[in-house]
N, C-alpha and C positions, 0 to 999 in steps of 0.2 A: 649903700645899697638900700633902696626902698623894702618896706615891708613886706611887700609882693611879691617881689623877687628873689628875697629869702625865703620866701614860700614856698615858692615853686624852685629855687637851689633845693631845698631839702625835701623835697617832695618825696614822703612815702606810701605807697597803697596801705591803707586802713583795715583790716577786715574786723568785721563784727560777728558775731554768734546768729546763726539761722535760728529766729523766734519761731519756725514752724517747717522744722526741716522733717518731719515726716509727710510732708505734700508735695508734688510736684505744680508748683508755679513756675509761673517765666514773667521774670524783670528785663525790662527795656527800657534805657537809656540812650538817649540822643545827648550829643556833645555838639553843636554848631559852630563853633569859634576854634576847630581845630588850624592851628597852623604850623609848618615847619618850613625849612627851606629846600630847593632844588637842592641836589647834590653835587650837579653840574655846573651852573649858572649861579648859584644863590639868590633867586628870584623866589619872593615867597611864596609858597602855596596853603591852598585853602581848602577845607576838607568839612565834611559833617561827617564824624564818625558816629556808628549806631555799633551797639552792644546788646546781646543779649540772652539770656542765661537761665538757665534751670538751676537755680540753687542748689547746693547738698550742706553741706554743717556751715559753712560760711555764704555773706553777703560782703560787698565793698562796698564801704562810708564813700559817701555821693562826693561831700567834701575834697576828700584825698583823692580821689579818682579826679576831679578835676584840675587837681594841682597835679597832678602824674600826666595828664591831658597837656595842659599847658607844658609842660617840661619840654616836648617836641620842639617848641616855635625858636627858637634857635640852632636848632640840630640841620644841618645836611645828612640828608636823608629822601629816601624813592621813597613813591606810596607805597610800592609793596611792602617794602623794608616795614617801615611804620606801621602798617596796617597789622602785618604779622608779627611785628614785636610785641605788641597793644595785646592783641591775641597772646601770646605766649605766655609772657606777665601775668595775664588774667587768671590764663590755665593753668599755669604754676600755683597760682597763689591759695587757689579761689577753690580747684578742683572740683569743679563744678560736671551736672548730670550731663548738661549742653551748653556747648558757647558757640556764640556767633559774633563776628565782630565785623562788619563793612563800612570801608574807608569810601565817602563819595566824596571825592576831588572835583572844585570847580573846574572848568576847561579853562584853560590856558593854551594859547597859541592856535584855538580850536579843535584842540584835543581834549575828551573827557576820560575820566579814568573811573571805574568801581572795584576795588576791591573787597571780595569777602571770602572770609578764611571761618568754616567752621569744623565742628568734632565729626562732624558727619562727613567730612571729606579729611580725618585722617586716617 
């Protein structure tokens, strides 16, 4: 197994200390290189997920989030599933003021797909 791939095998989200968690900012991350597979088909799919968050006591290491990103690209798996896994995880971990997370899936077959799951719609 290449070193990349035990990377992303052991991939865990990271979280750091909010150096300034008495303010309300908002961090936005883009991921471009999202991939997993059809669930159906096993035809890969391609995604730019966007994230984005109001901090409270924690941040997630850009790093680890990435390798938790790439974890997907062998997984059968719907966009929704993904999208709102990514979401959960986040929320779980991060417990953050607000999150947003939208999965844009390239069209395939001529169909485009957006998902976005945030706090504000639970």
């Amino acid at each position: 197994m290449r070193y990349g791939e035990k990377a992303i095998k052991t991939a865990r989200l990271e979280l750091w200390d909010n150096p300034c968690s008495e303010k309300d900012y908002e961090i936005n991350i883009s991921f471009s290189e999202f991939t997993c597979l059809c669930p159906r088909s096993g035809y890969p799919d391609f995604a730019t997920i966007a994230i984005k968050y109001v901090p409270d006591r924690k941040i997630v290491e850009l790093k680890s989030l990435k390798l938790y990103l790439n974890s997907f690209r062998n997984m059968r798996i719907s966009h929704e599933e993904a999208t709102n896994k990514i979401y959960s995880e986040l929320e779980k971990k991060l417990k953050p003021r607000f999150l947003e997370v939208a999965g844009d899936f390239n069209p395939r077959g001529n169909v485009k797909t957006v998902i976005k799951v945030s706090s504000d719609s639970d």
